[in-house]
N, C-alpha and C positions, 0 to 999 in steps of 0.2 A: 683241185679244190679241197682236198683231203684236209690240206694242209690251214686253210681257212677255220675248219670245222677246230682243228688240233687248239689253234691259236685263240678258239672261243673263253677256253678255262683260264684265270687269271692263276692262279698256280702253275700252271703249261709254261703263262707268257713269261715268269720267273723264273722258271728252270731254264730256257733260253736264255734271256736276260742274263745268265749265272755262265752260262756256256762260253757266251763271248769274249770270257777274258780266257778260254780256252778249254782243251780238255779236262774234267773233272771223274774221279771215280765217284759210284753211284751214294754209297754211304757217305763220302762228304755233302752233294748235293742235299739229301734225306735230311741230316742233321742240321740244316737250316731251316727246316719248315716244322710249324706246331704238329704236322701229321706224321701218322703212321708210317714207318719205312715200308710197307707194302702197297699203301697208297702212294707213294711216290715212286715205287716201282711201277703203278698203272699208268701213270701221267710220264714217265719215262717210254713205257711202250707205246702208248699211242703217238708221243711223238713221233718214236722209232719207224712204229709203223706208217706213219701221214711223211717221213723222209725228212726231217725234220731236224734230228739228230742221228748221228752213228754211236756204234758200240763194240769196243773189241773186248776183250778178255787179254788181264794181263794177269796173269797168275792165278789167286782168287779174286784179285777186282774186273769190277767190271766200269770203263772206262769210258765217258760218252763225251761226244763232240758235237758242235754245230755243224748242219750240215746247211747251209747259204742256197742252195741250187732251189730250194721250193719254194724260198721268201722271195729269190728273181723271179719264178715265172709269177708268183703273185703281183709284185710290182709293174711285172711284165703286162700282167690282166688289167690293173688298175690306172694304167697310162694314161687312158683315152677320157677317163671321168677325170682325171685333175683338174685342167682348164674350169672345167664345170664347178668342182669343188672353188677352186679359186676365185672364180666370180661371184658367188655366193659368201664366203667370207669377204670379201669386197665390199659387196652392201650391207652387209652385217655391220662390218667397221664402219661404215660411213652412218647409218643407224645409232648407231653407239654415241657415238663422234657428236651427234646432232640430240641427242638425248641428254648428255651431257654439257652440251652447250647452253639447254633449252633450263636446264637446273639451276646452272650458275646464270644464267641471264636471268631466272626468276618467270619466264615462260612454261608454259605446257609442257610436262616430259614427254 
């Protein structure tokens, strides 16, 4: 659940988000954000550390990738509440559905 915690900071969920079209060196990723390159060296470790992403050294860069294994076992965690979730949006839409119906008929929203 490390990895839950990682993915709270919306800065985090953009440097993943950045990941997926593949390995990036760390001062590319930096210079996409209004922050400090030490601040995104913090939100790079903690990823690191919650397994989040990897990181090798390639010269002087330093190289990070996604790492997929701890957004499975999350999805792996979160299996069992879908159903749940999804019936719930179910009557949400159908709520909607009938709210907007009640508009345009000139009825009660």
């Amino acid at each position: 659940m490390e990895a839950l915690a990682a993915l709270a900071d919306p800065t985090r969920r953009q440097l993943l988000a950045l990941l997926r079209a593949g390995e990036q060196p760390a001062g590319e990723l930096a210079g996409r954000f209004p922050v400090s390159r030490p601040a995104i060296s913090r939100h790079l470790r903690v990823l690191r550390e919650a397994g989040l992403v990897t990181c090798r050294e390639d010269g002087r860069r330093r190289l990070y990738a996604l790492d997929l294994r701890p957004l499975q076992e999350l999805d792996d965690w979160l299996e069992p509440y879908r159903d749940l979730w999804a019936r719930r949006f179910d009557v949400l839409d159908t709520e909607i559905a009938r709210g907007r119906r009640a508009r345009r008929d000139g009825g009660p929203a």
